[in-house]
Structures are given as C-alpha cells and as structure tokens.
LUMKOL-645066 format. One record per atom (N, C-alpha, C): residue in three letters; z, x, y. Coordinates in steps of 0.2 Angstrom, whole numbers, plus 5000, padded with zeros to 4 digits. Each point is the difference from the previous one (the first is absolute). Layout:
N
ALAZXY
...
***
This chain:
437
UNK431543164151
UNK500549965002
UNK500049944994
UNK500749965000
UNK500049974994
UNK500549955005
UNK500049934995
UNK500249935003
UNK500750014999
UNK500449965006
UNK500650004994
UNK500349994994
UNK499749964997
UNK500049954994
UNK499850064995
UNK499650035002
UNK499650084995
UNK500650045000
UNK500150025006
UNK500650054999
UNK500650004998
UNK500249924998
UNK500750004999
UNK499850014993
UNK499449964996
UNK499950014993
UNK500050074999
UNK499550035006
UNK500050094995
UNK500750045002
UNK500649975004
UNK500650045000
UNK500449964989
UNK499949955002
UNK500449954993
UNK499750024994
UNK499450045000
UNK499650024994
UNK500050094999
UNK500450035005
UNK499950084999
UNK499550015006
UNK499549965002
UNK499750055004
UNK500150045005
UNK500550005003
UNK500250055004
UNK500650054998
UNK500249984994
UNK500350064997
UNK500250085002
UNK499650034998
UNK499750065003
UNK500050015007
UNK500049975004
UNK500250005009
UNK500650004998
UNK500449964999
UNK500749984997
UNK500550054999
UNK499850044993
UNK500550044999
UNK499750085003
UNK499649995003
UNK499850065006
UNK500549995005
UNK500049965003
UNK500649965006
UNK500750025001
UNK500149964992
UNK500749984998
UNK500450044994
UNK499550035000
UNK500450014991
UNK499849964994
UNK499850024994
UNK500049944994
UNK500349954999
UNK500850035001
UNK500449954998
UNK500349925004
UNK499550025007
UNK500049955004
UNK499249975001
UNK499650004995
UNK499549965001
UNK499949934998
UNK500649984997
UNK500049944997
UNK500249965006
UNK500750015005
UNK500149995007
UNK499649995004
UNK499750065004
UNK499450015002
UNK499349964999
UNK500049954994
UNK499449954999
UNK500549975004
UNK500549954997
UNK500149955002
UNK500350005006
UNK500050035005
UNK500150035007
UNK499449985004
UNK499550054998
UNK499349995004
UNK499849944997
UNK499949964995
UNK500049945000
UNK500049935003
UNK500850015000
UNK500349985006
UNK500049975008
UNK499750085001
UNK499850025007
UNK499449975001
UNK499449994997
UNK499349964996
UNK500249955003
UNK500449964996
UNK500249925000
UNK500249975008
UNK500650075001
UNK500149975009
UNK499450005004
UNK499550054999
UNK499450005005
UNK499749944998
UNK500049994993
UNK499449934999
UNK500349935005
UNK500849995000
UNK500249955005
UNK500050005007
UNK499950085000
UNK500249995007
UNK499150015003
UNK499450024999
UNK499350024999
UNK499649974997
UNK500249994996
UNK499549964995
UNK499650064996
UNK499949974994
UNK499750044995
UNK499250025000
UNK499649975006
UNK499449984997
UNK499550095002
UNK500350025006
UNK499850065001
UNK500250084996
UNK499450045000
UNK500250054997
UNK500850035003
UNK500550044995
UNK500450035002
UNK499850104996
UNK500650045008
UNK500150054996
UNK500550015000
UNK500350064996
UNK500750014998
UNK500450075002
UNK500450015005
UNK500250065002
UNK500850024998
UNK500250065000
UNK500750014998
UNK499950095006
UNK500749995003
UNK500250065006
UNK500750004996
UNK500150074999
UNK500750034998
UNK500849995005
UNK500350005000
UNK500750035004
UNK499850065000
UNK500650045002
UNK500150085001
UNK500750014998
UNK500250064998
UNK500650025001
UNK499850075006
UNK500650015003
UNK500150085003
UNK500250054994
UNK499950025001
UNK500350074995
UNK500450065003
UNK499950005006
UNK500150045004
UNK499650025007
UNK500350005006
UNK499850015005
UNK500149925004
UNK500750015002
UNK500449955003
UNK499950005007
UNK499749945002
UNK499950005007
UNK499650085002
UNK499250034998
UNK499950045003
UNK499249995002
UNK499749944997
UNK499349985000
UNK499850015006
UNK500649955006
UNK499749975007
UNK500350085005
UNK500350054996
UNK499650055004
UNK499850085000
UNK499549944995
UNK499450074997
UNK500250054995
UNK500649974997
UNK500150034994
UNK499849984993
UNK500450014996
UNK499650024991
UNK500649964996
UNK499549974995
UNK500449974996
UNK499850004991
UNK500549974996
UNK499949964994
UNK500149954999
UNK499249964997
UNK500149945000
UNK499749984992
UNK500249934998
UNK499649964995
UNK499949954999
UNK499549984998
UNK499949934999
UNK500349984994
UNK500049965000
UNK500749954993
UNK499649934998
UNK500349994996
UNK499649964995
UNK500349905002
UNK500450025006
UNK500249945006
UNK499349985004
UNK499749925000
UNK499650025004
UNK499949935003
UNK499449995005
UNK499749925004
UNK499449994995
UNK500049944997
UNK499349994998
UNK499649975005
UNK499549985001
UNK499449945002
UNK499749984996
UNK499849945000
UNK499549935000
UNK499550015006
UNK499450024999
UNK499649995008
UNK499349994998
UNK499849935004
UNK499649985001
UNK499750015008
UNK499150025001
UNK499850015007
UNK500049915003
UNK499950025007
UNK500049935002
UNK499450015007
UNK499749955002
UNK499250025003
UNK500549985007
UNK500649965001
UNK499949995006
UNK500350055006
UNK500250064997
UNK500350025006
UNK501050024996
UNK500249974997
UNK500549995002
UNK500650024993
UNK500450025002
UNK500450064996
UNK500549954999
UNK500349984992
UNK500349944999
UNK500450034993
UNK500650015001
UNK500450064993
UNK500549985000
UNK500349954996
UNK500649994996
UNK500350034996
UNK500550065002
UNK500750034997
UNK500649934998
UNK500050044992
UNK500349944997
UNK500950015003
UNK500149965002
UNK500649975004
UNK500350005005
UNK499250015005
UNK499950005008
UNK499549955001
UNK500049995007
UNK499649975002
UNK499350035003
UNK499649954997
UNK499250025000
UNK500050045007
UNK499650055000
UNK499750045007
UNK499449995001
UNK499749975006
UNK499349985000
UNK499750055008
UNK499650045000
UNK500050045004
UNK499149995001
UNK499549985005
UNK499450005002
UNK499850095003
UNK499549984996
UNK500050095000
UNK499350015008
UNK500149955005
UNK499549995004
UNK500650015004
UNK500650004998
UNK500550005005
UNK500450044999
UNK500050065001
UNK500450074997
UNK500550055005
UNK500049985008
UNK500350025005
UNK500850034997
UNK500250065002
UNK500649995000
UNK500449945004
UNK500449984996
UNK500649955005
UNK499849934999
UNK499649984996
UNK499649964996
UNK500749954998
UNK500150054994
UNK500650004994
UNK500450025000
UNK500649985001
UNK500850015001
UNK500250074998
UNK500250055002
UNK500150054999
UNK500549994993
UNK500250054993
UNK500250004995
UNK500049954998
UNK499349975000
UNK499749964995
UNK499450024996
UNK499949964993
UNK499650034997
UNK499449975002
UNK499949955004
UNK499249995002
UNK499950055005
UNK500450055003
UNK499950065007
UNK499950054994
UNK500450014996
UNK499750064997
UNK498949964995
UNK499949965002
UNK499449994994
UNK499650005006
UNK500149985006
UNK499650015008
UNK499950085000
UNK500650035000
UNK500050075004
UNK499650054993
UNK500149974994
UNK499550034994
UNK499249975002
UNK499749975003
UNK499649965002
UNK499650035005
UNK500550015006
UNK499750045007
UNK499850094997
UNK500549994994
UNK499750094999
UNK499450014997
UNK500049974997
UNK499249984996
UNK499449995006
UNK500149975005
UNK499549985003
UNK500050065004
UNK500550045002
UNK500050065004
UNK499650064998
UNK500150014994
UNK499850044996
UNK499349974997
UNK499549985002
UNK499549994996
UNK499949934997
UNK500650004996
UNK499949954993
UNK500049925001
UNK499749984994
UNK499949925003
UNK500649974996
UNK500049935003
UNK500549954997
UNK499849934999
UNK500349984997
UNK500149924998
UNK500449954999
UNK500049964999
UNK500549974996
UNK500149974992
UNK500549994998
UNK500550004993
UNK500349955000
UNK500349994994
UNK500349954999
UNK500450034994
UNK500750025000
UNK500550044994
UNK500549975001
UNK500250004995
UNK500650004995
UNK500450064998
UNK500650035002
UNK500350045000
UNK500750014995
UNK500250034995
UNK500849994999
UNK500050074997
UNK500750015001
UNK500250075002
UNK500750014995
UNK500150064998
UNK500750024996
UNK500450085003
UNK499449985004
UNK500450085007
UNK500349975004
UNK500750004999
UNK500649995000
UNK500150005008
UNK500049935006
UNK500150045007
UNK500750025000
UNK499950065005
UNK500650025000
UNK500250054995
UNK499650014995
UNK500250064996
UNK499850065000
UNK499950035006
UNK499550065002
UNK499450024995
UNK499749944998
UNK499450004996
UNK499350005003
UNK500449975007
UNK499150025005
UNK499849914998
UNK500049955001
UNK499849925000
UNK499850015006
UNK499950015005
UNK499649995004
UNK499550064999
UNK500150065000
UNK499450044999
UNK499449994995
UNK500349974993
UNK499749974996
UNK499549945003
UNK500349965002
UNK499849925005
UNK499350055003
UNK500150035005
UNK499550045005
UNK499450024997
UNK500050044994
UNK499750034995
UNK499649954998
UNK500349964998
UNK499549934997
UNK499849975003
UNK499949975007
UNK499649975004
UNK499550065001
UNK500350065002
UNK499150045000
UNK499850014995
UNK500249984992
UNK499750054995
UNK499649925000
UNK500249945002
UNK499549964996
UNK499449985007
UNK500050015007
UNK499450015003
UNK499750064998
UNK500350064998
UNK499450064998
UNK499949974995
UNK500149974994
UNK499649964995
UNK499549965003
UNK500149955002
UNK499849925002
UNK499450035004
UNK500150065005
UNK499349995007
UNK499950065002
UNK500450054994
UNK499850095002
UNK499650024995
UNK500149984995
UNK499750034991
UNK500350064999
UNK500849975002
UNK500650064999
UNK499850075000
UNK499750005008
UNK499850085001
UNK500650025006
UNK500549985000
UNK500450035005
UNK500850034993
UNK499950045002
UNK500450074995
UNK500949965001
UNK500250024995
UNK500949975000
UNK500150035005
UNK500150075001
UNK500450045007
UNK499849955006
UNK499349995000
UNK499849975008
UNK500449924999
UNK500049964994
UNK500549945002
UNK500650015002
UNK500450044998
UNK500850045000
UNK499949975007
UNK499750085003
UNK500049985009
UNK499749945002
UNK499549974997
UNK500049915005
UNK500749964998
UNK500450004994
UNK500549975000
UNK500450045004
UNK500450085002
UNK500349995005
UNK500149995007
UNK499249995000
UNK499749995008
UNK500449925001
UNK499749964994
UNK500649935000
UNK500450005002
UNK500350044996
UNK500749995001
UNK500550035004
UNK499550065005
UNK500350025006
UNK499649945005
UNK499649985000
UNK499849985006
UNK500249935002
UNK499749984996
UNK499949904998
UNK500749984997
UNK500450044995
UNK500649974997
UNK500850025007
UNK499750065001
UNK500650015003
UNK500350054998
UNK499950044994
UNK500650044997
UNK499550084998
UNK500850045004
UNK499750084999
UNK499950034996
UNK499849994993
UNK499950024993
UNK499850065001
UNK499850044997
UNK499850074998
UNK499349974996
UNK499550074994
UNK499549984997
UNK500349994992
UNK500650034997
UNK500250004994
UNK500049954997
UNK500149945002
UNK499949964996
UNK499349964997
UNK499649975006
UNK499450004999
UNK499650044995
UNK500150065001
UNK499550074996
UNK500449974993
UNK500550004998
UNK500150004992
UNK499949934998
UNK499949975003
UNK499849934999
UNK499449994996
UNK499550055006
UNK499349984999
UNK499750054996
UNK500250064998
UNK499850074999
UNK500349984991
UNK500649984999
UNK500250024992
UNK500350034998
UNK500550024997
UNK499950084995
UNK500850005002
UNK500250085000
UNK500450035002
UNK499850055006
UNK500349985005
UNK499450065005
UNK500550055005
UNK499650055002
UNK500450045006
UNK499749995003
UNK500049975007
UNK499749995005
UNK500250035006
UNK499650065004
UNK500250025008
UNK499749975007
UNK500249965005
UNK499649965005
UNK500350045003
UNK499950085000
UNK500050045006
UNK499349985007
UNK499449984997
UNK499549995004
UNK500149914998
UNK500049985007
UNK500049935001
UNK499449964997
UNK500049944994
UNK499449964999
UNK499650044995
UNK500350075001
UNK499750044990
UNK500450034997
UNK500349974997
UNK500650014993
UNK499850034996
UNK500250084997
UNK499750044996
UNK500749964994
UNK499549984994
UNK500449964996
UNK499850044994
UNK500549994995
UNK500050064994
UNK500249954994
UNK499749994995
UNK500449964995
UNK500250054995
UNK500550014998
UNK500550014995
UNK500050004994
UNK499950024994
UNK500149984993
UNK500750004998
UNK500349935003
UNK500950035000
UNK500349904997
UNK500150014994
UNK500449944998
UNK500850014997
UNK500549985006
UNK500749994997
UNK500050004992
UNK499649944998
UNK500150004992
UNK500250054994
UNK499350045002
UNK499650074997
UNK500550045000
UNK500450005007
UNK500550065002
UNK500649994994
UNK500449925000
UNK500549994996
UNK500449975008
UNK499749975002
UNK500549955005
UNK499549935000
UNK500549955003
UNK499849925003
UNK499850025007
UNK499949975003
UNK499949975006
UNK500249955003
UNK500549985003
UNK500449945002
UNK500149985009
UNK499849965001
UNK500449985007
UNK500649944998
UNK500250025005
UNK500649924999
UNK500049985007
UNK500049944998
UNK500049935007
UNK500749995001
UNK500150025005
UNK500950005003
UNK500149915004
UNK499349975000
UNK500049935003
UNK500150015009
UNK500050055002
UNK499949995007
UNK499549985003
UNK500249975006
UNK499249985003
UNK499750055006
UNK499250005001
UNK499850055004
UNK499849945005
UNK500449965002
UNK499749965005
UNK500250035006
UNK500450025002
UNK500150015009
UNK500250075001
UNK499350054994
UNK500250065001
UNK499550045003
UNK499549965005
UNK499450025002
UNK500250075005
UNK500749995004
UNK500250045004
UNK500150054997
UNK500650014995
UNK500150064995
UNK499450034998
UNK499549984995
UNK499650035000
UNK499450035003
UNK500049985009
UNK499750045005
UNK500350035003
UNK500549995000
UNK500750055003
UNK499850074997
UNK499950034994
UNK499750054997
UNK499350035002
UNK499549985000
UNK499550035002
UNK500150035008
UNK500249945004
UNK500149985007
UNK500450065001
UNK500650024998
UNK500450075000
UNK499750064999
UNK499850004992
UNK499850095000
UNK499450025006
UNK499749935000
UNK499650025006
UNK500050015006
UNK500649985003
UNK500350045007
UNK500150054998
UNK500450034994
UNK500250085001
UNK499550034999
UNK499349984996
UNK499350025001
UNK499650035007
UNK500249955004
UNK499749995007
UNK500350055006
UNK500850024996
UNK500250075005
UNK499650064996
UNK499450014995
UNK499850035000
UNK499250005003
UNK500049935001
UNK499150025002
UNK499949974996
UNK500149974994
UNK499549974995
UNK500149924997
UNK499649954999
UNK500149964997
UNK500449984995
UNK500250034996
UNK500349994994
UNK500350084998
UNK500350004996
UNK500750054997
UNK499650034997
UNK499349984996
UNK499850074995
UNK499950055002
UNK500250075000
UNK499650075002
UNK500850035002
UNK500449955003
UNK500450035004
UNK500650034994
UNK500150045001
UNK500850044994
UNK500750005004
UNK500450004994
UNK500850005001
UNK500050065006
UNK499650054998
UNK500350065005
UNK499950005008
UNK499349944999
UNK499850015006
UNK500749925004
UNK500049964997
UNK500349955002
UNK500950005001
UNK500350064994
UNK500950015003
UNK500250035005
UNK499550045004
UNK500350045007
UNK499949955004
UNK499749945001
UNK500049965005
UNK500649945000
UNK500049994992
UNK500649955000
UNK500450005006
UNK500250035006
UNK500849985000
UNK499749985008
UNK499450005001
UNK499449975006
UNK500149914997
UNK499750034994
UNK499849904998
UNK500249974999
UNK500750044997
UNK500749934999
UNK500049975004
UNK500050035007
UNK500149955006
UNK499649955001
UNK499450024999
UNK499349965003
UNK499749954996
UNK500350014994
UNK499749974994
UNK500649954993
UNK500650045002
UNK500649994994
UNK499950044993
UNK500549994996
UNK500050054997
UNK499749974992
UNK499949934999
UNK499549984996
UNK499450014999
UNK499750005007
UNK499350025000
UNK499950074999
UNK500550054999
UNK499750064997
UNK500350004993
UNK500449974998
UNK500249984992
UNK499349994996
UNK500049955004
UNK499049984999
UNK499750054999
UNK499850035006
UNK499550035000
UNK500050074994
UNK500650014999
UNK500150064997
UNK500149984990
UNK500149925000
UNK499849994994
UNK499350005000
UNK499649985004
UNK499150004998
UNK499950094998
UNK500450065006
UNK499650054997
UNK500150024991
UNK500849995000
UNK500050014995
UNK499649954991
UNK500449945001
UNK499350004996
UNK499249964999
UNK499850035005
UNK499450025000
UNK499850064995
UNK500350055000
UNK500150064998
UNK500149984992
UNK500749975000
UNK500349984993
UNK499249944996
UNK499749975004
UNK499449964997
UNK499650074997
UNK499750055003
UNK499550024999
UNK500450074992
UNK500750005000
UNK500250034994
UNK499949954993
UNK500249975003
UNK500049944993
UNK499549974998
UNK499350025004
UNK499449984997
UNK499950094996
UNK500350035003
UNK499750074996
UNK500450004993
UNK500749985001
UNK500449994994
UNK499749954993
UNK499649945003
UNK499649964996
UNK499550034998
UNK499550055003
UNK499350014997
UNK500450084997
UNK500650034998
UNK500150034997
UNK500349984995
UNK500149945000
UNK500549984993
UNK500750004999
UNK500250015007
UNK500850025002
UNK500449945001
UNK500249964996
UNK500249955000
UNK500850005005
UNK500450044999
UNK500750025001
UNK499850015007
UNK499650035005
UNK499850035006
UNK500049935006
UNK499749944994
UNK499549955002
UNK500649965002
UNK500449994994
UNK500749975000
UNK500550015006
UNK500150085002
UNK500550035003
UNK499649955007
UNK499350005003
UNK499749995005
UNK500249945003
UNK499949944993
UNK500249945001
UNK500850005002
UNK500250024997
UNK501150005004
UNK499850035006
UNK499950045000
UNK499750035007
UNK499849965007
UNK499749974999
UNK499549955004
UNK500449945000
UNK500549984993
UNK500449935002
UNK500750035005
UNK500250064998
UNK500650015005
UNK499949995006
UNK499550055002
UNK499650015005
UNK499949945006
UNK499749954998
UNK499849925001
UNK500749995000
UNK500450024997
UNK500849945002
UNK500350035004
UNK500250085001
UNK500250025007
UNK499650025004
UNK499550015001
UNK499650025006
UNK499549955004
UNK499849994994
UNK499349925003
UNK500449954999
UNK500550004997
UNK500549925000
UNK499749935001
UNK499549994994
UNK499749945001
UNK500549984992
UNK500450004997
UNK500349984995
UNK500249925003
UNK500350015006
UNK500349945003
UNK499949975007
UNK500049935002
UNK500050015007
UNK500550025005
UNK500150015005
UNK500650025002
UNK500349925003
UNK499549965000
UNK499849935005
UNK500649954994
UNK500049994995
UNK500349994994
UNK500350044994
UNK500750035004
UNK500250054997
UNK500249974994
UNK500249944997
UNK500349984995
UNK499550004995
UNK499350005001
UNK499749994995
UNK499950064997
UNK500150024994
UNK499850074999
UNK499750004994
UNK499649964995
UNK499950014996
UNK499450094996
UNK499850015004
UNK499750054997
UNK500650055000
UNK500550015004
UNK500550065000
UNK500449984992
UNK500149935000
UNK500449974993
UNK499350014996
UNK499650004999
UNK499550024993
UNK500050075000
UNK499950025006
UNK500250114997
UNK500550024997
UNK500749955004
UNK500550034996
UNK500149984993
UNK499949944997
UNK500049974994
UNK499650054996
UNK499450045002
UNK499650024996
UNK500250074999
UNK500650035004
UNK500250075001
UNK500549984995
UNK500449944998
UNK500650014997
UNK499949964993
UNK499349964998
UNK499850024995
UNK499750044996
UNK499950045002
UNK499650084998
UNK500750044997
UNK500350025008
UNK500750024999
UNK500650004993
UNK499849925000
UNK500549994992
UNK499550014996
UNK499550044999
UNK499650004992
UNK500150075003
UNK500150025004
UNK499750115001
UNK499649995001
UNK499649975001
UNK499250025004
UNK500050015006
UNK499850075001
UNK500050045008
UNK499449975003
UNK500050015006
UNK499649955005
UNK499550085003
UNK499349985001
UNK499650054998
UNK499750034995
UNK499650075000
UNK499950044995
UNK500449984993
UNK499649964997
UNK500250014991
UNK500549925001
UNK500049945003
UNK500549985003
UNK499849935001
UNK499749975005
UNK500249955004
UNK499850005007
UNK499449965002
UNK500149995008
UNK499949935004
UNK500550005006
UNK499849925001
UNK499750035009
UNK499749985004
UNK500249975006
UNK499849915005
UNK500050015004
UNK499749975006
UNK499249984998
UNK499949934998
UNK499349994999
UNK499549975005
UNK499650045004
UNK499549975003
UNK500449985007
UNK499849975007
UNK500649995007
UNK500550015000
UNK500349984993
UNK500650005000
UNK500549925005
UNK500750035001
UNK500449945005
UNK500249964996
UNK499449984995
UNK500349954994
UNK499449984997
UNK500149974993
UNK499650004994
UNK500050054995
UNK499850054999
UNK500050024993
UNK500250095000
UNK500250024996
UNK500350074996
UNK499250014996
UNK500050085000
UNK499650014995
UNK500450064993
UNK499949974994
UNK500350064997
UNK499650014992
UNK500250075000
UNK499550044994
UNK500450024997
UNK500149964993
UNK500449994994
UNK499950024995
UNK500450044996
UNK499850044993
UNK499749954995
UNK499449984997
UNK499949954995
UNK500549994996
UNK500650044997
UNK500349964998
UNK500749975000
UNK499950015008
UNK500649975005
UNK499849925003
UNK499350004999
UNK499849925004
UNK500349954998
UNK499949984995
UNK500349934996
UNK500749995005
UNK500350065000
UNK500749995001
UNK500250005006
UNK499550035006
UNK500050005005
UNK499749945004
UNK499549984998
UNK499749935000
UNK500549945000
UNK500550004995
UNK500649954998
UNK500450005007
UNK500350074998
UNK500450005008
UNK499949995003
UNK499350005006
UNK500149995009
UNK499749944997
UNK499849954996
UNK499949934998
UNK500749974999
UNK500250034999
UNK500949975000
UNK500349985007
UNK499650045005
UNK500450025007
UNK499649935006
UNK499350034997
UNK499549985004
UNK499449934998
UNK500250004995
UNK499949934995
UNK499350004997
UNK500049984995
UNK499350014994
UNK499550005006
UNK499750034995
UNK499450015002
UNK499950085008
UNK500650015003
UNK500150055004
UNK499850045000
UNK499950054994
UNK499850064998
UNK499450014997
UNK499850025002
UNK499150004999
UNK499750034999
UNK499750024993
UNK499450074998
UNK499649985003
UNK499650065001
UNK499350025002
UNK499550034998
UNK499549994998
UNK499550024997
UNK499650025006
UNK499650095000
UNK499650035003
UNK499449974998
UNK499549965006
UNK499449964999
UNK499550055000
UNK499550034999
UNK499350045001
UNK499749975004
UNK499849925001
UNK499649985003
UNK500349975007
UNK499550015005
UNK500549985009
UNK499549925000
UNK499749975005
UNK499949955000
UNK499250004996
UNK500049934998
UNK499350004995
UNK500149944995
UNK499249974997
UNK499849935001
UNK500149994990
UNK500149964998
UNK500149994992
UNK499349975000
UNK499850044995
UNK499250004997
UNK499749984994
UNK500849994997
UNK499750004992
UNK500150064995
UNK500550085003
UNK499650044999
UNK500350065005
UNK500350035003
UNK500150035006
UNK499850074995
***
C-alpha cells in the first residue's frame, strides 16, 4: 500500500499507466490520471492523508441480451464496459464502515450492528449492512473502511450503478480481511443477497455476475447461487460495429413496482406448474392452459411468461452465433429480444406514466435514422433495443462503424450532448490498481 500523497505522484508520473489503458483504453489514460487523482485529493480531505491507501475500480455492465430472465433461472449476455465506481480505501481499527460517494451523503454503517432493519430500506448504507451480514453468514470476516467513491456509471442508464456499488464494498472486505479468497461469482450472490434482502429490491444475478466476473459472458442461473459463466471472445469493434447506449434522461425512481411486477408475474404462471420460476417450463406445455390463467392470472402475466420462454432460447442462439462468428445471427437476435421486450415483457414504458415515453422515442428515432440511409435493421444492418429493466433510461444499439459519428450526432440532437454513449468491452470485472494489472 502507498500514502496518498505517493499515489497521486505515481498516477501524475505514468505510474499507473498500464492499469489505465487496461481499464480504459489508451486514449483515455491521460483522463483517467487526472480523475483518480482527484478521487486521492477528495479522500485526503475528507480522511486524511496519513494512513496507507488502496485503490479499487468495479465495472458497469451492459445486457446484451436476455431481458428480464436472470430472476427466473434463465441465461443471458452480458459485458462489462469500460464505465465504472472507483475507490479510495483506507482500513480503519475501530469497527466502522465510513464511504463517501461523491455527491451523496456520507454512509456510516458499524459493522457490530448489521441486523436487518437497521438501515432504511433502499438505502445505500442497507445494501453495505446486508453485504456485511453475508460475509458474516458465510464464514468471512469484516471490518471497517474508510472510502471514497466516484462513479461514471450512469444511475439510471441500465448500467448496473448499484450492482457496481455492491461489488465494491465486497471486493474491498475480500481484499482488506479475506486475502481476496472469495471467487467473483460468490460476491455476485452476496451483492444480490443485499439487494434482495436489506435494500428491498427483486433483482435477478445478472447484473452483479458481469460486474464482478468481467469480459463478455454467457451466463445460465438455471441452479440457484452457481452460474455456469462462459466468457466470450466477442468485440463489437473487431465485428465492424459501435456499441452505444443512449440516456433518454428518464428517471428510475418510483419504478420499484414495475420492475417486480415482472419477476412477481412470470412466477405465478410458474406456480400453476409446480415450480418456482419459468425455467424448464415450454410454450407447448404452457398454450393449452392459457384460456384457465387468463382468468386467474390476466393476460400479461402469460405475455411475460411466454417472453421468458422464448428468449431464453433466443439467448442460448446468440451465444452459438458469437462462438461461430455469425455476426448477422447475433444481430437478428438482438431485434428479436428488443421487439420481444416492447410487446410482450412491455417494460419500454410505465403504464403508471403513460406520457413519459422516452425509450419508445429513442427506438423510433433510431428506426428512422437507419431507414433514411438504407440500412436494414438486423442481419448485415442495424440493431437497437430496450437496455437493461428497462420503463426508462437507456436504448441499446449496435451500429455499423461507419454509421457512428452520425448516429451519435443525432440522438445528441434529441436527447442532448453527451446522450449517446460508446462503450467499450472491459476484460477485467472487479479488481485493485497495482502498478501493473
């Protein structure tokens, strides 16, 4: 470990270079110093300089596909992106969890006092409790910290900012008082353990797993707490496309309903079979029963449920399509899974705020730019959908490299600079700058 005052000079002199454009990319290492830098100087104000510091960095995620299937027991693709939380973290002898996120209010959590109910539910001190209580359940020890956090995973942009968040408080006690012997996959599930229990919210494991994991992955949670995870040798770039989300600016605040509305559903129509969650169950077995459940259930919750079978399905092509090279396959899949998500799983919008519709106005925008150049949507083409919960925040779309410039312009036209957003596929999930990664 190294002072702050040492670290800022080895960020200002190249030393951490090499972590840097591992990270970020080359062309953003110059950023990237005077960033973490930065983040140095706020911890020295708010901690003081005197004690050793370490230095951590947790990705965002994109989905890639497999909308709404995580939370039941479905398969998905996912990435880590080169959006991410850093740390500042210093240990602390007395107990006591002390972590400023920059332009919140410090969260002070006594790890002697970790009950659920403790900490206000959908608060970030209930998710660093309920990361806490899992540790202690599971064997592992704890302490307390003192961090500095700032973040460019975007809330609100189906980037995963709180998954990220959850990741990082366990990746720095597995650092600080495990000697980082607890495996990415097992933090995944202590952050969703959080964040189903202590935060309040019904998440699935997708997002945690590409957080922590890295890469580009295929991940199946058919068995509950062991995610057969697969990384991919798969970069948009390489192909001849961007990677783009765009921030439609809507807010996820009062959508806590909407998106347990979805699990909470496919899983009644699961329970007319006897099963906890929709995986196993097929279209053939579930359309003879329709015109029983309409009644019992309504006609959304088999919409649901019958987008989970299908792409779950459509997930496990599209990983075949990738590991053969079949770009056009992979493409079709994506339109597939964004149609899919807009009439069946209908998380595009809420119903509660019919006026708000931004993601439906960024699909269509992106349909009717393509359109005026000829470029078909799909195969050899163009794809956008629904990114990540969906309701509001962000569009995902896979652009021909050299349609971006111009696509970029555009939904920046609508949705205002800086709205449209490349993404870079990260290799690395959570993990500590060394000097050297």
């Amino acid at each position: 470990m190294t002072t702050v005052n040492e670290a800022i000079k080895k960020f200002l002199d190249g030393g951490y270079d090499k972590d840097l454009a591992t990270l970020y990319g080359s062309a953003e290492v110059a950023n990237q110093r005077k960033r973490w830098a930065a983040a140095l100087e706020s911890f020295e104000r708010l901690y003081g300089g005197d004690n050793p510091v370490r230095l951590f960095s947790v990705p965002g995620r994109s989905e890639i596909s497999g909308n709404h299937t995580d939370h039941n027991r479905g398969c998905v693709l996912a990435a880590a992106v080169n959006l991410d939380i850093i740390a500042i973290v210093a240990p602390r002898s007395d107990g006591m969890i002390r972590l400023k996120s920059e332009g919140f209010d410090e969260d002070v959590v006594d790890t002697s006092n970790i009950a659920p109910g403790v900490y206000p539910k959908l608060s970030s001190s209930a998710l660093i409790a309920g990361i806490c209580a899992a540790f202690v359940e599971r064997g592992y020890k704890i302490g307390g910290f003192s961090a500095y956090t700032t973040s460019n995973v975007i809330k609100g942009s189906g980037l995963s900012s709180s998954a990220a968040f959850e990741v990082m408080v366990g990746h720095i006690l597995n650092s600080l008082y495990n000697d980082g012997k607890i495996s990415a996959p097992e933090l995944a599930v202590i952050g969703q353990y959080s964040e189903n229990e202590f935060f309040g919210k019904p998440c699935g494991l997708m997002d945690q797993t590409a957080c922590a994991v890295g890469g580009f992955v295929a991940i199946d949670f058919e068995v509950p707490g062991h995610a057969k995870i697969e990384k991919l040798d798969f970069s948009p770039e390489d192909a001849g496309y961007a990677l783009f989300i765009v921030n439609t600016g809507g807010s996820h605040a009062d959508l806590n309903e909407d998106y347990a509305s979805i699990p909470r559903e496919m899983k009644s129509v699961a329970a007319r079979f006897g099963r906890d969650a929709m995986r196993g169950i097929t279209a053939d077995e579930l359309i003879p029963r329709i015109p029983e459940l309409r009644g019992e259930l309504g006609d959304r919750s088999i919409l649901r449920a019958l987008h989970f079978i299908t792409e779950n399905e459509r997930v496990k092509t599209q990983a075949d399509a990738l590991r053969s090279g079949d770009m056009g396959a992979f493409l079709d899949g994506v339109d597939a899974s964004g149609r899919s998500s807009f009439q069946y799983l209908q998380n595009v919008f809420t119903t509660h705020s019919p006026a708000e519709q931004g993601l439906s106005l960024a699909l269509m925008l992106t349909d009717l730019y393509f359109a005026s150049r000829g470029v078909k949507r799909g195969a050899g083409g163009y794809a956008c959908r629904v990114h990540g919960g969906g309701f509001a925040g962000t569009i995902q779309a896979f652009v021909p490299s050299e349609q971006s410039e111009g696509y970029k312009a555009y939904m920046d036209s609508v949705f205002g600079d800086g709205a449209c957003i490349p993404l870079r596929i990260r290799s690395y999930g959570a993990t500590e700058l060394l000097g050297g990664i």
